[in-house]
N, C-alpha and C positions, 0 to 999 in steps of 0.2 A: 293308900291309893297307889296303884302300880302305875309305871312311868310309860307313857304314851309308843315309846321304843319296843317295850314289852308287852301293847297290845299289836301292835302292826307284827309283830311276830307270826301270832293267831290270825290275822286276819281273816286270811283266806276259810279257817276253821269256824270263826263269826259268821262270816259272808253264807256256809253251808247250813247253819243254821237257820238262820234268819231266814233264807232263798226258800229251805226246806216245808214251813209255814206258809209261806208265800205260793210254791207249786202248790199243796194240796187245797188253799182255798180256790185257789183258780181251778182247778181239776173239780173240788166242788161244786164249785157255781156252775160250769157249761156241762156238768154231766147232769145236772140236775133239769136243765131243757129238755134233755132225752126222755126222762122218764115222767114230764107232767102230764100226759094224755093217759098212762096207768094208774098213776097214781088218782086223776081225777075219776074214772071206773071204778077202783077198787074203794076208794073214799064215798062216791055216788055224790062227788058235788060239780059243778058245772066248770068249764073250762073257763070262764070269769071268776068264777072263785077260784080257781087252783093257780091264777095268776098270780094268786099273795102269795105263793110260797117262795116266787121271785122277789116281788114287789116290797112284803113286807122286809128280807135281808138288804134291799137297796135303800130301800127309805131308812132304816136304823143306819146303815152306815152313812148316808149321807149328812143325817141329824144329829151323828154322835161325833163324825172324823174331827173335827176343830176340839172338840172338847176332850177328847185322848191326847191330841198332838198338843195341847198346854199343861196336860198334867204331867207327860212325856218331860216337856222342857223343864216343870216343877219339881217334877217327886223323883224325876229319874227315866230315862226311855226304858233302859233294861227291866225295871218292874211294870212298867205298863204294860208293854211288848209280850211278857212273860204271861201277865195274867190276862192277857190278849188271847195268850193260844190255850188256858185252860176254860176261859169261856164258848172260844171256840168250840173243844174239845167236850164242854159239855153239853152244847148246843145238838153237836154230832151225834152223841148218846141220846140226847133225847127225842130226833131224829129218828134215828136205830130204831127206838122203841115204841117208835109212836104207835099206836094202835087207830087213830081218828083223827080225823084233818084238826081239829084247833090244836090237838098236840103237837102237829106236824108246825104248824106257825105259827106256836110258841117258841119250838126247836129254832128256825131257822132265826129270831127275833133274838133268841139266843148267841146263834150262830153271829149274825150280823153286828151283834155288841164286841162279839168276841173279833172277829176281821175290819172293826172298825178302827181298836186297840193298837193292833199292827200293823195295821194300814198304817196306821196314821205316824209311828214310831220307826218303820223299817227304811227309810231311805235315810231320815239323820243318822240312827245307828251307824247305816252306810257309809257315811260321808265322815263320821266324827273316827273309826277305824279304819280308815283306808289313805294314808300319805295324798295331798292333793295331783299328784302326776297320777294316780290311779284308780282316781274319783268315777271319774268318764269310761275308765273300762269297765269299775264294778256296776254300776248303774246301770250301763250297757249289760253286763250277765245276769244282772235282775230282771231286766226289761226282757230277756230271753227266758228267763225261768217261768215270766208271766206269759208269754209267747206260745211255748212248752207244756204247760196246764191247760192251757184254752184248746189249744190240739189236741194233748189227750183225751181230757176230760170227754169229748162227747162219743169217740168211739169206746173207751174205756163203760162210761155208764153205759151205753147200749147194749155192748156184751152181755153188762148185769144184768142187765133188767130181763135182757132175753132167756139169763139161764136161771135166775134168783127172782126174789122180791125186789123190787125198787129199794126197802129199807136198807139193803146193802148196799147201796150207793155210799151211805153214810157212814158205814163200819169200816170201811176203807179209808175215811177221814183221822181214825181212832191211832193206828198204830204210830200212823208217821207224825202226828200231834203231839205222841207222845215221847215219841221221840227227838223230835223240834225240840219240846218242853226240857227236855232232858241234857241236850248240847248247849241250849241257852244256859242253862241253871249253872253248869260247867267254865263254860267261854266265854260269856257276855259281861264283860268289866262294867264296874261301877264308878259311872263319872264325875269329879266333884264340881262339876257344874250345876248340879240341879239344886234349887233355892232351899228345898226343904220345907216349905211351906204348902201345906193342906190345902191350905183358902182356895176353894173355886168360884167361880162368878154366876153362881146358879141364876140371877136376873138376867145377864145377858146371854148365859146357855138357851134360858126358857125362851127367850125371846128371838133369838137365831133359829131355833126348832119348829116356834110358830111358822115364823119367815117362811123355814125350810116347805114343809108343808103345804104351806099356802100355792108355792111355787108350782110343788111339784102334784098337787089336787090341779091345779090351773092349767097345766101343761094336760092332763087327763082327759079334762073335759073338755080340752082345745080338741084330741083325739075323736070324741066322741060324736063331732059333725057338729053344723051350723046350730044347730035347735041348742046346743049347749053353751053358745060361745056368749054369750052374759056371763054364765057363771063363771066363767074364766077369768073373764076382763074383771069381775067383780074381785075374787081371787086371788088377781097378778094386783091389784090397787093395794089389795089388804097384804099382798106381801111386800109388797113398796111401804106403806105405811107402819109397817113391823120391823121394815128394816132400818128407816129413818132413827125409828125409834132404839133399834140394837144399835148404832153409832152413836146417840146423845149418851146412851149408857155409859157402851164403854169408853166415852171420853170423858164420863165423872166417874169410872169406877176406879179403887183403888189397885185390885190386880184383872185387868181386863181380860176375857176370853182370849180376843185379839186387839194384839197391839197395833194399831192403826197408824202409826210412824211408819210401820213396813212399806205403807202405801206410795209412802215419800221417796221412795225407790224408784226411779221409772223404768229400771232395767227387769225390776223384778215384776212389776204388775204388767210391762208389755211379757215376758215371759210368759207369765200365768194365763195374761186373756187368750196370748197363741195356743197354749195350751190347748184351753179350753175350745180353741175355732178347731186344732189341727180333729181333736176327739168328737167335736160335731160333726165333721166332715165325713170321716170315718163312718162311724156308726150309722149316720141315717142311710148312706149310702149299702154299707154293709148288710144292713136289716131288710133293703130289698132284693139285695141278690139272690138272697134264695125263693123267693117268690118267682123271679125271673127267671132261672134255671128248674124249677122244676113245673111252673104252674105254663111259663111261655115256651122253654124247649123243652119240655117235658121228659126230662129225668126225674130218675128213683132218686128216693134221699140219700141209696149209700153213695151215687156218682158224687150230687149234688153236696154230702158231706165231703168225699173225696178231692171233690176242686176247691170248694171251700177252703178246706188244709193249706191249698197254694200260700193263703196268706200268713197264717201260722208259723210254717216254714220259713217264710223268706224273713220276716221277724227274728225268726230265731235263729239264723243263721247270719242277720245283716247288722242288730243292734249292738253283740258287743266289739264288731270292727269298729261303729261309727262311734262309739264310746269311747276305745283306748284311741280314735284318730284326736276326737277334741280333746284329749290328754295331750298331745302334740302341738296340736295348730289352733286351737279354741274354740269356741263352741259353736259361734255368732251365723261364723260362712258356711257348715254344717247343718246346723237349723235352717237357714238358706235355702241350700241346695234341698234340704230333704222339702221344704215347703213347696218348694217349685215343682218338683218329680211330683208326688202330690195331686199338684193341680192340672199338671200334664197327663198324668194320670186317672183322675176325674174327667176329664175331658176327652180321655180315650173310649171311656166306660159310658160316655152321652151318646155316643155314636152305635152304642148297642141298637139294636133292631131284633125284629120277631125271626127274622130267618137268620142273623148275622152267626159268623160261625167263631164257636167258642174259642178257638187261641185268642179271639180279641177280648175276651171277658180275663182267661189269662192272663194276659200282656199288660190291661190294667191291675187287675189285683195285686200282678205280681209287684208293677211301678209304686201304686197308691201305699202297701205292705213295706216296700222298699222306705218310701219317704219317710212315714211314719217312723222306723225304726231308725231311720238320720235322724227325725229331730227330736225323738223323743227322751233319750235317753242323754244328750249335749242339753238339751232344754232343760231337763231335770237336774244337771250339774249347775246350770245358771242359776235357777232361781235356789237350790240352796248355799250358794256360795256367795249369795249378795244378802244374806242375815247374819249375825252373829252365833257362838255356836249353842248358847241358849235360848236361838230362837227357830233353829233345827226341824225340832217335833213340829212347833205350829205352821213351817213351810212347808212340813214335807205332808202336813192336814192341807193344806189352803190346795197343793196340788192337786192330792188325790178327789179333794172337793171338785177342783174344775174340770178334770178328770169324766167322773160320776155324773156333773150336770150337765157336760158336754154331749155324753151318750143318751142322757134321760131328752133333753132337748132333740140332739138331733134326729133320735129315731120318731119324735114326738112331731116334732113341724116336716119333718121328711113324711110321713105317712097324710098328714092334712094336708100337703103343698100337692101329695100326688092325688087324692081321693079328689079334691078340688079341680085338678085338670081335665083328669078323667070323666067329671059330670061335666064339665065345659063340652069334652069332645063328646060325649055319647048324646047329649040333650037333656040327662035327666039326672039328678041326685044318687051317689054310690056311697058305700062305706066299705066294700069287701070287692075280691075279686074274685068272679064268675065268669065260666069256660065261654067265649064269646068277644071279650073284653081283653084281649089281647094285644091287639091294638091302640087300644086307648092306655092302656098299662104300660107300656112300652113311650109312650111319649110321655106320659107323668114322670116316670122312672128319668128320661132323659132331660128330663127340665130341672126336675130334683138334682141330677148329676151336675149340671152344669150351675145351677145354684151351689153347690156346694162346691163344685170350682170358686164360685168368684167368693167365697167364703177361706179357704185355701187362699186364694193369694192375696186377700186382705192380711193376712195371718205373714204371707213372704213378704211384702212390701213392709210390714210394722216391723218385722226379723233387719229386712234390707238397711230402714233408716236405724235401726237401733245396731246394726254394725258397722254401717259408716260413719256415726257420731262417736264409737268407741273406739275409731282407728284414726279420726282426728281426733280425739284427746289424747290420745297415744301420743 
């Protein structure tokens, strides 16, 4: 076992690998938006089914992240991590090759075991090679490499698609995979933390999965309009009742999925719930901006992508300053400030109107992109610096969990909170938005914004008390 002196050497050479995995799943995932309206033609299946070839990569990872991030803390991150990016990498190939839609989401089911692996192992890697003064800046550079992907990725695939097949979307996943695959194999120490022990908690896994499931079928048919919401409430009961039940488990099991002591944290579970509000906020808010930009001021998609970027950028440019600052000053008044910005920012973006003129869409994106990457990146050093280092994998899963159901959520009650207004203003029942309804779409949109303001500073105000009780114990 090489002495911990003699990983922080490498680090930075870790950090490139790891980061390296990390850009190409994100470049995967938002180029692959680009290309589901060809793919659904060329397949000849309807644009409700070619939503699984998202759906099904989010639902695997959401149902597998906890159960990577414990075998991580068991068997070792570096071999999870690793055969993280060759499932990936085969997922990609079969992708490549698909000739017919269920091959195609096989592949991406593939794909999604495979970036569930590394999800769930790459921020403790992070954390367990990098000296704690430069925790806050590497996570910040991560948080940019994710930033980074997501911008490219959908001009990137739209190139393809325009000059290629859509399948090369995925052959572009091939090289740099394996070259990830390659630096890791090299640079990724093996830590003698990990228990050595097999044993997984397959009752409690199965039983989480259910949960999972049930949630996010319920969250669906919440989407679906009024005529479905029984089956929701039905749904969201049987995932309360599955969940009750994954806690009795694992507090008689003997190596539990998760260890529920975590919970006894309060620094680390208010962490996690902001988390999860800051990524609600975001997301539902983000999922209708482009309805508003192109459907009410009527831009082409390339403008409509082009402004979009606004926030990718300022991401990538703002995360790893507010990284190496809470390397300095801490993480607390940082999360803070980025919550507020945020919500100020949310509240910029309500004030949207049908004729309002776009620096003001600007001015928000730019703010709400800004906060985001203050507290995201300080927020992710907190909650893994308040577990032990054997318990690394399963925080740095429990994140990306809240992460994943934060966006599954908010893009999910964001579209029913607005479809909902919109039948209020119009007189009659909507589920979609048609040229007329401009008006009405504009103040859904603004009620949503402002919803998701006071959701934002629920999230500052938990951050606020949870800095002021750390600086009287101080």
């Amino acid at each position: 076992m090489e002495s911990i002196q003699e990983i922080y050497k490498r680090r930075w050479l870790i950090f490139t690998a790891i980061t390296m995995c990390t850009f190409i799943s994100c470049v995967d995932a938002s180029s692959v938006n680009v290309a589901l309206p060809g793919m659904a033609d060329e397949l000849g299946v309807t644009m409700a089914s070619i939503e699984w070839v998202v759906t099904a990569y989010t639902l695997v990872i959401i149902c597998l992240i906890l159960v990577f991030g414990k075998l991580g803390d068991t068997i070792g991150k570096d071999k999870v991590f690793k055969a993280g990016i060759l499932g990936f990498l085969a997922g990609a190939a079969i992708c490549f090759s698909a000739q017919n839609y269920g091959m195609l989401v096989i592949g991406r089911v593939v794909e999604g075991v495979g970036s569930a692996a590394t999800m769930a192992n790459s921020q403790g890697l992070i954390v367990q090679v990098f000296p704690a003064h430069e925790r806050g800046k590497a996570l910040g550079l991560s948080g940019s490499t994710v930033a980074l992907g997501t911008m490219v990725g959908p001009s990137l695939g739209g190139f393809i698609v325009s000059l290629l097949n859509w399948n090369w979307i995925f052959a572009m996943d091939i090289p740099i995979a394996l070259l990830s695959f390659a630096l890791c194999s090299k640079f990724l120490p093996k830590f003698d933390d990990a228990k050595q022990d097999y044993r997984v908690d397959v009752g409690g896994a199965l039983l989480f999965m259910v949960m999972i499931l049930c949630v996010y079928t319920g969250v669906k048919f919440l989407q679906a309009g009024s005529a479905y919401y029984l089956y929701c409430v039905l749904l969201l009961a049987a995932a309360f009742v599955f969940g009750r039940m994954f806690v009795r488990w694992e507090k008689k099991s003997d190596h539990p999925l998760l260890n529920l002591d975590m919970f006894r944290n309060k620094l680390f579970v208010v962490s996690v719930f902001c988390a999860m509000l800051m990524f609600f906020s975001m997301s539902g808010v983000l999922f209708l901006q482009s309805f508003y930009l192109q459907k009410v001021q009527m831009l082409d998609a390339a403008h409509t992508g082009m402004l979009m970027m606004v926030s990718s950028v300022t991401m990538f440019v703002v995360a790893p300053f507010s990284g190496q600052l809470s390397d300095k000053i801490g993480s607390e008044l940082i999360c803070f400030v980025g919550l507020c910005i945020a919500t100020g920012a949310l509240l910029i973006l309500s004030a949207l109107g049908v004729d309002s003129s776009l620096l003001i869409y600007v001015a928000g994106a730019i703010l709400l992109s800004m906060g985001n990457a203050m507290f995201q990146s300080p927020n992710t050093s907190l909650i893994m610096s308040n577990v032990g280092k054997h318990q690394t994998g399963i925080a740095g899963s429990i994140n990306g969990l809240a992460r994943n159901l934060g966006n599954v959520f908010g893009i999910s009650l964001s579209t029913v909170f607005l479809y909902n207004i919109m039948s209020a203003k119009l007189g009659y029942p909507v589920m979609s938005f048609s040229p007329g309804e401009e008006e009405a779409f504009v103040t859904g949109m603004q009620w949503v914004c402002r919803f998701m303001a006071c959701t934002s500073f629920t999230g500052a105000v938990l951050t606020g008390i949870r800095w002021r009780k750390r600086k009287e114990k101080k």
